[in-house]
C-alpha positions, 0 to 999 in steps of 0.5 A, spaced: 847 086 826 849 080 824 852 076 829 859 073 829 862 066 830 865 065 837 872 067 836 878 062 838 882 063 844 889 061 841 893 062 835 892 064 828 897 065 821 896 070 816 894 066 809 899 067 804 898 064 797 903 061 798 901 057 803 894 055 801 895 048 800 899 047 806 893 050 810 889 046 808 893 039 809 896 041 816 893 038 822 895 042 827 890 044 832 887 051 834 890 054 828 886 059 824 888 064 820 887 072 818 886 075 810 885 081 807 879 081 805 881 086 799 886 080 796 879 076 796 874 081 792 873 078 785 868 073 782 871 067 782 877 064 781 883 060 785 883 064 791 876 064 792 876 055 792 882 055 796 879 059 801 873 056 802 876 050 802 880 052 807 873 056 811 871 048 812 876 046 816 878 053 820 876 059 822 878 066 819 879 074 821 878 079 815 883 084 817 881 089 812 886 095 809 882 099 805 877 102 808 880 109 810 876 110 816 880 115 818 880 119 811 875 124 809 873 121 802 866 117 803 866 110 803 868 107 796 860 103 795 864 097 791 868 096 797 863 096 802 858 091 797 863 087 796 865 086 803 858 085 805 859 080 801 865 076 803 862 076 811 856 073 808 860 067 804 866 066 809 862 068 816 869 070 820 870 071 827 872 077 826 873 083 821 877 089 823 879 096 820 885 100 822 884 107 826 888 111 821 887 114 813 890 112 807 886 115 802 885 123 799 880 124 794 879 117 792 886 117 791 888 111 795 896 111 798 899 104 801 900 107 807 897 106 814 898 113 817 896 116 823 890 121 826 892 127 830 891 125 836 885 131 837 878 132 839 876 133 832 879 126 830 876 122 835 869 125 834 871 124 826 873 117 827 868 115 832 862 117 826 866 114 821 867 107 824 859 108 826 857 109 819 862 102 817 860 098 822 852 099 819 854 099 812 857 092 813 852 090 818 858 087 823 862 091 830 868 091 827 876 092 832 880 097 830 888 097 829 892 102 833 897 105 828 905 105 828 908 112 830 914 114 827 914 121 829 912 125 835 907 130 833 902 135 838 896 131 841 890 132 846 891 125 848 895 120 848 894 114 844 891 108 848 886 114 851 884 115 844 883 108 842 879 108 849 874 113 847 873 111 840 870 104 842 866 106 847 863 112 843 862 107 837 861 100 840 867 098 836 872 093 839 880 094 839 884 089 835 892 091 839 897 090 835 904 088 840 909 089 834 905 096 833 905 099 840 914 096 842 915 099 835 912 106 836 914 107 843 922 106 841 921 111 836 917 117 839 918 114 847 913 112 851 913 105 855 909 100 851 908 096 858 905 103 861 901 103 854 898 096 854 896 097 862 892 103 860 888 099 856 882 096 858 881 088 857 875 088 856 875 092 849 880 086 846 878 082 842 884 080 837 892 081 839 897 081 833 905 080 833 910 081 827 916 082 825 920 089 825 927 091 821 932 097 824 933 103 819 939 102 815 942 109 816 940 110 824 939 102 827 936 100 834 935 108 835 929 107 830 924 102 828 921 100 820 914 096 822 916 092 816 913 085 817 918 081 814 923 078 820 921 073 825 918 076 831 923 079 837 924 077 843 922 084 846 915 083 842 913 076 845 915 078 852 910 084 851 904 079 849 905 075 855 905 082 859 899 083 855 895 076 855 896 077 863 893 084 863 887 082 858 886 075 859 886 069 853 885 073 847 886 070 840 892 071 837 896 073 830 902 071 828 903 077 821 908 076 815 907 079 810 914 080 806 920 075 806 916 069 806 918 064 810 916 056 809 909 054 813 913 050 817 917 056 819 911 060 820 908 054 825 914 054 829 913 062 831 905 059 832 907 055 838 911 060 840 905 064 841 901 058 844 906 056 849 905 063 851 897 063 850 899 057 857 903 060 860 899 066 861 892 063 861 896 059 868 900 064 871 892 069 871 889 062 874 894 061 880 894 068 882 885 068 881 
């Protein structure tokens, strides 16, 4: 398999359109951004140049959402070609995946919907993630999935995600915002959660905004990357960088588009963050 670019030890933004011109003009240091790899697959065109232009000066995670790879369709044969082919050109850091399914007999739903936590899935998944990582030619992180009901299950979900990447050989990418908002609403203890996941399968972290549900509030929780990050989800990712150790970290918008200064801000947010875990593992080493 082809081997990636080291990855950074700091914080990252997601790439909007939006902000093409100043992600390529900002001199922050340390920045590096996350795209969809999706949004990129054509022949030409703007993207494309911005994207390269901005590839010169900063390093990129693909975080792909139309794989399916929990799904039972095979995988789409374009979407693979082409995906190879943005590894190739843009040489990112990472490439990850969701541990979930969003596409039934070829019909693809905008939804990241979880997997029955069972035997049967785990092998399902662990072969399916198998497969993509040799048809790309790349390891791959998969992302644990938002919960919003309870439902029976052979094992809890940081065993499951455990099991997947060892059996496979993939990494796990732990998404903060995913793992504070499940727990709120089917109810388990995000920071039991993250302390049963082992450090050494992390290799990115990511951090987002949720919303309340208008009809039941606080009692349940929309993962809708369209807010600033909350308190609770920040002091979730110090948590984790101390249990994991530095880790590259994502800050995610991807609704209610804020100004890029405003996305910089919640950037060296995560970076105080990043230093203050990297200090306090140093002094008590």
């Amino acid at each position: 398999m082809q081997l990636p670019p080291s990855p950074p030890s700091t914080a990252g933004l997601g790439l909007k359109p939006e902000h093409f011109a100043p992600a390529l003009e900002t001199e922050v240091e340390g920045l590096w951004f996350e795209v969809h790899p999706e949004n990129y697959m054509v022949q030409g065109g703007p993207r494309l140049a911005w994207l390269t232009a901005i590839r010169e000066k900063r390093q990129l995670s693909f975080h792909g959402v139309g794989a399916s790879l929990g799904g039972l369709d095979p995988f789409d044969s374009q979407h693979i070609e082409a995906l190879r082919a943005l590894i190739v050109r843009f040489d990112p850091f990472q490439v990850s995946e969701h541990a979930t399914f969003s596409a039934h007999k070829t019909r693809y739903h905008a939804d990241l919907l979880p997997l029955p936590r069972t035997q049967e899935a785990l092998a399902h998944l662990t072969s399916r993630v198998d497969a993509f990582q040799s048809l790309i030619g790349r390891g791959i992180l998969i992302e644990n999935p938002t919960n919003y009901l309870p439902f029976a299950c052979e094992l809890d979900e940081p065993d499951f995600l455990v099991d997947v990447a060892r059996r496979s050989g993939c990494g796990l990418l732990m998404d903060i915002n995913n793992i504070w908002v499940s727990a709120n609403n089917v109810g388990v203890d995000p920071y039991a959660y993250v302390r049963a996941i082992p450090g050494e399968l992390v290799g990115e972290i990511h951090v987002a905004g949720h919303t309340e549900d208008p009809a039941l509030g606080a009692k349940f929780l929309i993962d809708s990357h369209d807010a600033p990050v909350s308190e609770g989800v920040w002091h979730l990712l110090g948590v984790a960088l101390q249990a994991w150790g530095t880790k590259p970290v994502l800050v995610e918008r991807d609704g209610n588009i804020p100004p890029f200064d405003d996305l910089l801000a919640e950037f060296h947010h995560a970076t105080r963050i990043l230093t203050a875990s990297h200090e306090a593992v140093h002094n008590a080493a």
